[in-house]
N, C-alpha and C positions, 0 to 999 in steps of 0.2 A: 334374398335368394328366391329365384321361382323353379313354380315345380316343373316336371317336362314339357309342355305345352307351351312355357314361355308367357305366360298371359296374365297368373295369380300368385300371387305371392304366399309362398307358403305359408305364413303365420295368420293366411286367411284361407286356406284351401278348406279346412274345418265346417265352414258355412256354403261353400258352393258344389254344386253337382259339374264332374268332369262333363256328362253330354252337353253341357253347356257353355263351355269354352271356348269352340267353336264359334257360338254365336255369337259371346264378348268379341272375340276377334275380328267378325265382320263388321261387327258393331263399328268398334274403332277404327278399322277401316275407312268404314265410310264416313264418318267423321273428318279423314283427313280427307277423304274426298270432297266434299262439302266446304271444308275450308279452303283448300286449293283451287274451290271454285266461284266460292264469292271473292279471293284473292285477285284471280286471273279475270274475272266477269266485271269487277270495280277497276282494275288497272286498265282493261279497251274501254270501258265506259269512257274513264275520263279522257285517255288518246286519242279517241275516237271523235269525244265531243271539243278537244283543243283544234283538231283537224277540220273541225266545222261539218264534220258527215257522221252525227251521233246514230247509233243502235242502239234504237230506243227499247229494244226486248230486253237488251243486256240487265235492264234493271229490273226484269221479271226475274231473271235468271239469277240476279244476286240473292232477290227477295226469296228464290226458293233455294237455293242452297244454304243459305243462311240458317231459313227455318228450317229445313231439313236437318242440317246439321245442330240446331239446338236440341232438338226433340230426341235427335241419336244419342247427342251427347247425355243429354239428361237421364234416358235408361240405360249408358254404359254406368255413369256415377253413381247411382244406386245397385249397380251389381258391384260395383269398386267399395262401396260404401264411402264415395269421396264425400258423398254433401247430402242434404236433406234429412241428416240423423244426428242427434243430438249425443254425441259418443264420448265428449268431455266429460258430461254430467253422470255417464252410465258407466265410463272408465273409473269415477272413484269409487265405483257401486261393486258390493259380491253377493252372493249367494242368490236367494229365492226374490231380494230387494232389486238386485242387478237382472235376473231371469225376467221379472215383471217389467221394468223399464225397457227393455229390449222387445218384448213379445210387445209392448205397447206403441214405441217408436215405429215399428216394423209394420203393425197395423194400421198406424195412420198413414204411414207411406202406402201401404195397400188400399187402403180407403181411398186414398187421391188418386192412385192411378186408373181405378175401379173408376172413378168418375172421372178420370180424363178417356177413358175408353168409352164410359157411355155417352158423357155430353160430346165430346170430341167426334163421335162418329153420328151425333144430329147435328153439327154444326157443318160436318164433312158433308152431309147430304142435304143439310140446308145449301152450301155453296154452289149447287149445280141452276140456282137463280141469278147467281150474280157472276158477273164475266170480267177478265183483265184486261188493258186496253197495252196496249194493241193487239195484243194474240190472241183475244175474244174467246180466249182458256176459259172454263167454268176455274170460279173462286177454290172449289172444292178441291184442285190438285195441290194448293199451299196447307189444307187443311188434314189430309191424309195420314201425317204423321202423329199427329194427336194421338186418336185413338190409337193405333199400333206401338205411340209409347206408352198408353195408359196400362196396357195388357202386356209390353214385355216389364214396366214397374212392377206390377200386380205377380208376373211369375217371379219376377227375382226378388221380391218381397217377399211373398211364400216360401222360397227356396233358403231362404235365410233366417226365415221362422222355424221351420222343417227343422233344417240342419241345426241352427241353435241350441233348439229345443232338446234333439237327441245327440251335440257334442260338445255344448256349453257355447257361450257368445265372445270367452273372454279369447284374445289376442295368443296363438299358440309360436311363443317364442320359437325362433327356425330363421 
């Protein structure tokens, strides 16, 4: 069951902030945007190149919807808590034992995002040396999304420390 918003499942609303459901939702959005785009940008590549008159950008355009959509995807799943938390090992866990594994899981997803925001955004500014060929794009526009998923990790990592911390971590049947 989800709550009005359509986005979180109630048995995890406990751990997230409503102002932020919103963002999930763009999030995911563009998600399928991105997949619709390296879908459609891979299918004229190859038509294009059976026809003998390849666009040769099309495969800039894969290359960045793709990463695009990984980096999206990656800070929707950590607001989902779908992947990067170890919830098997902390689901047979209760009390102050369970609280500590959780506040600790949570941390180290905050610590990676914390450094995908900060090396992510010298790597983004390293890339304005190096250029894509044919559209002579700086490297740095594939790189953009790094950091911007280090820091939305980094808030919804907080935001599920916060919330844990002051409504417990465990799964509220609903």
């Amino acid at each position: 069951m989800t709550d009005d918003t359509g986005i979180v499942l109630e048995s995890d609303r406990h751990l997230k902030w409503r102002f932020l459901d919103g963002l999930e939702w763009a999030l995911m959005v563009l998600c399928g945007i991105f997949l619709a785009g390296v879908t459609v940008s891979v299918f004229f590549d190859v038509v294009t190149r059976e026809i003998g008159h390849p666009w040769l950008w099309l495969q800039e355009v894969t290359m960045a919807c793709f990463t695009y959509g990984v980096f999206t995807g990656t800070a929707v799943a950590v607001r989902r808590n779908d992947h990067l938390c170890l919830s098997a090992m902390t689901d047979a866990m209760s009390g102050t034992t369970r609280r500590a594994a959780e506040v600790f899981n949570r941390s180290v997803v905050l610590l990676v995002g914390l450094g995908m925001a900060v090396f992510g955004w010298q790597n983004f500014l390293q890339g304005f040396g190096s250029f894509r060929m044919p559209s002579m794009l700086p490297i740095a526009y594939l790189y953009w999304p790094i950091p911007l998923c280090g820091l939305l990790i980094a808030l919804f990592s907080v935001e599920q420390i916060v919330n844990g911390l002051r409504n417990g971590f465990e799964r509220v049947p609903g």
